[in-house]
C-alpha positions as a Markdown table, in Angstrom:
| # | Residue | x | y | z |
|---|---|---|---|---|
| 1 | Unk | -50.3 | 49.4 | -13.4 |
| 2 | Unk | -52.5 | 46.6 | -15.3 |
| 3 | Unk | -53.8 | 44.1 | -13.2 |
| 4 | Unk | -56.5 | 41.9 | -15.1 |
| 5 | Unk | -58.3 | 38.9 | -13.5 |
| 6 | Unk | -60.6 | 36.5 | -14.8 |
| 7 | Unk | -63.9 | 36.3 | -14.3 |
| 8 | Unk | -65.4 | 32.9 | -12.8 |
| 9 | Unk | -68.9 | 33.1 | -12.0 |
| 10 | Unk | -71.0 | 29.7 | -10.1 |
| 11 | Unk | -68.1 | 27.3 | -11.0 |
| 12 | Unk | -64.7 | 27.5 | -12.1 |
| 13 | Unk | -64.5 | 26.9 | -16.0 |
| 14 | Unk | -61.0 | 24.5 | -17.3 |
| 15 | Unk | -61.6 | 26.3 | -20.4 |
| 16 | Unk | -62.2 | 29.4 | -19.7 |
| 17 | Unk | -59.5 | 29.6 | -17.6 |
| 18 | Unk | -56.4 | 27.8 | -20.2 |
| 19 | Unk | -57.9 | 29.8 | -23.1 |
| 20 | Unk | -57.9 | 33.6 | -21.3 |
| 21 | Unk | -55.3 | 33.4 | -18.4 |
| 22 | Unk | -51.9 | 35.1 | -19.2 |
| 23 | Unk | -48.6 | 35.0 | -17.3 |
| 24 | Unk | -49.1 | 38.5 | -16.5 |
| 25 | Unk | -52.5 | 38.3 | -15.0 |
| 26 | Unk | -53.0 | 38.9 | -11.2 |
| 27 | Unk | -56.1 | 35.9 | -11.0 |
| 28 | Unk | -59.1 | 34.6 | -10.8 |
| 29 | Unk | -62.5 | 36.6 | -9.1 |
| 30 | Unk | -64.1 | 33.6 | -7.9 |
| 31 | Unk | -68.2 | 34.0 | -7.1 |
| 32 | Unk | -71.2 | 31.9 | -5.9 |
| 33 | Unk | -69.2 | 29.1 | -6.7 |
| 34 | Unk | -72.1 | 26.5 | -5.9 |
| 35 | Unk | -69.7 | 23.2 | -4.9 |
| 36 | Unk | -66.3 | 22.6 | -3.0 |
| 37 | Unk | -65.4 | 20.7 | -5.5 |
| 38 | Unk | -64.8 | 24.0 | -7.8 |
| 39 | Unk | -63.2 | 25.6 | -4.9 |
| 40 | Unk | -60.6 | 22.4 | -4.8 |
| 41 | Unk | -59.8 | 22.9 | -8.8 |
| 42 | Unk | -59.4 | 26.8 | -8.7 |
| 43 | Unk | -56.3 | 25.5 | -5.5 |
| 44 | Unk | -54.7 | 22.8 | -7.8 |
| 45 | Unk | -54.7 | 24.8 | -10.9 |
| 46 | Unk | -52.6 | 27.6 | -8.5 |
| 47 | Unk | -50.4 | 25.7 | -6.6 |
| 48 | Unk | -49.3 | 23.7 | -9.9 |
């Protein structure tokens, strides 16, 4: 079984995330992000 995440490390990264995220991956390891804000964006991007 493959399960690959990406990576975000102190905030969450919009392009980051749209260039390396595939339909196949299982997420995003979120750490030290340092505001809510990027907490808030890493929710819309998932519940969209």
């Amino acid at each position: 079984m493959k399960n690959f995440m990406i990576g975000m490390y102190g905030k969450f990264d919009s392009r980051k995330f749209h260039r390396d995220f595939r339909d196949n991956f299982y997420g995003i390891e979120a750490c030290l992000f340092e505001h809510e804000s990027d907490i808030e964006k890493t929710k819309r991007i998932y519940s969209s």
